[in-house]
matplotlib code that plots the C-alpha trace (Angstrom):
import matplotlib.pyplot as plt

x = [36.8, 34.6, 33.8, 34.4, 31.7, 32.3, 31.7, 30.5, 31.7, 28.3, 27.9, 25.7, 22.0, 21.1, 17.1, 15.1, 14.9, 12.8, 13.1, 13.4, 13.6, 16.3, 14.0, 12.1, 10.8, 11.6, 11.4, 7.7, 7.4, 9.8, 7.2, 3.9, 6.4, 6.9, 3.3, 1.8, 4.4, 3.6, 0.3, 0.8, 2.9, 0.3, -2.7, 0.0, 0.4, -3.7, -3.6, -1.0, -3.2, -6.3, -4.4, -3.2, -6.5, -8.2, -10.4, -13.7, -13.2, -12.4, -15.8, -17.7, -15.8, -17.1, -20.8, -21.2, -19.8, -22.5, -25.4, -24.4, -24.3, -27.9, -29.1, -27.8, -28.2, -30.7, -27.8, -27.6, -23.8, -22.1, -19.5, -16.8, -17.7, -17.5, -13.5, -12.7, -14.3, -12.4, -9.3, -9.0, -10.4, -7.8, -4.9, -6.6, -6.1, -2.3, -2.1, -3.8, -1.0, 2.0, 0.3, 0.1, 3.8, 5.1, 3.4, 5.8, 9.1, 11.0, 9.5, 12.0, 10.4, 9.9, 8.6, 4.5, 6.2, 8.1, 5.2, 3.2, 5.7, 6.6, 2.4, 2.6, 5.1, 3.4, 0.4, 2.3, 3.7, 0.1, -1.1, 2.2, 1.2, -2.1, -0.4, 0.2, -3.3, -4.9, -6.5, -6.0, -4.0, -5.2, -3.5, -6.3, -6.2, -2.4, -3.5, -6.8, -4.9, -2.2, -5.1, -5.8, -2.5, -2.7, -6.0, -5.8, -2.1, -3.7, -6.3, -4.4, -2.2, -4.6, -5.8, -2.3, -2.1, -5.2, -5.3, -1.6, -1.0, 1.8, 4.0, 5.3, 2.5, 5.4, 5.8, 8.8, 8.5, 8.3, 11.8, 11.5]
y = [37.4, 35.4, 31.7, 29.3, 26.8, 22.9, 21.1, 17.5, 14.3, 13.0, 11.6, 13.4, 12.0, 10.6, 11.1, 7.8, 6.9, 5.1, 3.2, 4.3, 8.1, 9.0, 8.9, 11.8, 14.6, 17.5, 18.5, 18.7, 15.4, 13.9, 15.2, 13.9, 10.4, 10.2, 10.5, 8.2, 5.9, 6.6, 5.7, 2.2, 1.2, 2.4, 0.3, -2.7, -2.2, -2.4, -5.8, -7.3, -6.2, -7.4, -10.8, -11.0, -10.9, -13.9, -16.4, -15.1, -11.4, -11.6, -13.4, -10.9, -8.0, -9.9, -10.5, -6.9, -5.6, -8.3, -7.0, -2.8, -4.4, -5.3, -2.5, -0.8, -2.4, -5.2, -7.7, -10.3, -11.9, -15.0, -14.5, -15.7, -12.8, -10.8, -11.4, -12.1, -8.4, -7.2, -8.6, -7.1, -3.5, -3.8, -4.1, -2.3, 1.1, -0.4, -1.0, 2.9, 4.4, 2.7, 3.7, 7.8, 7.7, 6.3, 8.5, 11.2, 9.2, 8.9, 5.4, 2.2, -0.4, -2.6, -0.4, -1.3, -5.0, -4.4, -3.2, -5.6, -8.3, -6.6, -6.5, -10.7, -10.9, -8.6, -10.5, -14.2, -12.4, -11.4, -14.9, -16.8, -14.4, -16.7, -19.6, -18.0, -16.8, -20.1, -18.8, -21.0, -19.2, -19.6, -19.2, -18.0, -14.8, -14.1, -14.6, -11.9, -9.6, -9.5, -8.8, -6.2, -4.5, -4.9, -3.2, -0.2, 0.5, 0.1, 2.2, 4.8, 4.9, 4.9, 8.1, 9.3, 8.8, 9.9, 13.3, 13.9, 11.7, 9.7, 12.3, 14.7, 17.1, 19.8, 18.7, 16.8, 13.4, 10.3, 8.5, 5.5]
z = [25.5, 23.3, 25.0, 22.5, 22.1, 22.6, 19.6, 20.8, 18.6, 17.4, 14.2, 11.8, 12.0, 8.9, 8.1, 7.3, 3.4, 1.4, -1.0, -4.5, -3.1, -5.5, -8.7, -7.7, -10.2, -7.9, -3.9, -3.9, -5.7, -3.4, 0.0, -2.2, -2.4, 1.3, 2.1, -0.4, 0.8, 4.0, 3.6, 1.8, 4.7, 6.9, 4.7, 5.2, 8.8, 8.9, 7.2, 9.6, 12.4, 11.0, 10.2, 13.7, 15.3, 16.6, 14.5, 17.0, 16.5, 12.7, 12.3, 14.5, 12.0, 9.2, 10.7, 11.2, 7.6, 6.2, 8.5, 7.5, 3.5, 4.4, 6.0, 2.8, 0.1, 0.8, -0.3, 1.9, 1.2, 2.7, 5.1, 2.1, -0.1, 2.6, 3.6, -0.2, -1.1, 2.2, 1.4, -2.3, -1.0, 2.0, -1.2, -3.6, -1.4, -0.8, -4.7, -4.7, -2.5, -4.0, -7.5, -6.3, -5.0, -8.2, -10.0, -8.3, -9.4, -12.7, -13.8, -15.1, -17.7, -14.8, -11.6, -12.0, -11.8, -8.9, -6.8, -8.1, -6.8, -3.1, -3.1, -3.3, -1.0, 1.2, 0.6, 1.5, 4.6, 5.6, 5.2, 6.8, 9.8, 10.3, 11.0, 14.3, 15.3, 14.6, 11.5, 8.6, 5.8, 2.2, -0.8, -2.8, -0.4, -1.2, -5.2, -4.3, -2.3, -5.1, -8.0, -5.2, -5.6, -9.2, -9.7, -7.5, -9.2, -12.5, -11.8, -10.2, -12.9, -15.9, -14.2, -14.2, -18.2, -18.5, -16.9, -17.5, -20.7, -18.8, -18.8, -15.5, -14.6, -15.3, -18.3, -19.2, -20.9, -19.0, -19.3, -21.8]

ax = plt.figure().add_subplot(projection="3d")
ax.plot(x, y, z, "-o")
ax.set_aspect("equal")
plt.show()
């Protein structure tokens, strides 16, 4: 006699899905998505970290990026460059990593915007988290970390058209 197997009642598990997810070119655009996605979120969880940390250790951080400039370069920057270049690198590479996984989706008219636009309110979020630390936000950082986001999705998507015209690296058209 065969033993029949008890099903148990749990409801199916639903995997975790990101935004926009449905737009993808194909299954092997859809992995390259998730990990470029991946990473922005991870580059945004850096920035909440680094905004969360106390006036005294942010200023050591940025003492010790001027002193390896120096030893590099010869440059001897002010402590304001210093945070104002970290601040636009930090959302340039978030800009870069949003820019690669919408490279790997069927583009709207309006998706560069929309990233652009999560990257300022990702940016304000960043700064409102200040008030907490005892670090003074500043709105100027909110308006450098968005040119951040705006440059490094630029730039990663001028490569795109570049190397692949704007269109699918399969081939197909970009939709209009």
């Amino acid at each position: 006699m065969k033993s029949l197997a008890l099903k148990k009642n749990r409801p199916e598990e639903t995997p975790i899905r990101l935004p926009f997810e449905r737009l993808a070119l194909s299954p092997a655009h859809l992995r390259r998505y998730r990990v470029f996605a991946g990473l922005a979120l991870a580059v945004f969880a850096l920035a909440l970290v680094m905004s969360m940390m106390p006036g005294d250790l942010s200023g050591r951080q940025s003492a010790l990026v001027q002193r390896l400039i120096y030893r590099l370069t010869g440059l001897r920057l002010d402590e304001t460059v210093v945070r104002k270049v970290g601040h636009f690198a930090e959302y340039a590479a978030l800009g870069a990593f949003a820019g690669l996984a919408l490279a790997q989706l069927k583009r709207t008219r309006w998706a560069a915007a929309k990233v652009v636009l999560a990257g300022f309110v990702a940016a304000f979020l960043d700064e409102t988290l200040q008030i907490f630390t005892g670090r003074g936000p500043a709105i100027v950082d909110v308006w450098i970390d968005t040119l951040g986001v705006a440059f490094g999705l630029g730039f990663v998507l001028a490569l795109n058209a570049l190397f692949f015209g704007g269109e699918d690296p399969r081939g197909s058209a970009p939709p209009q």
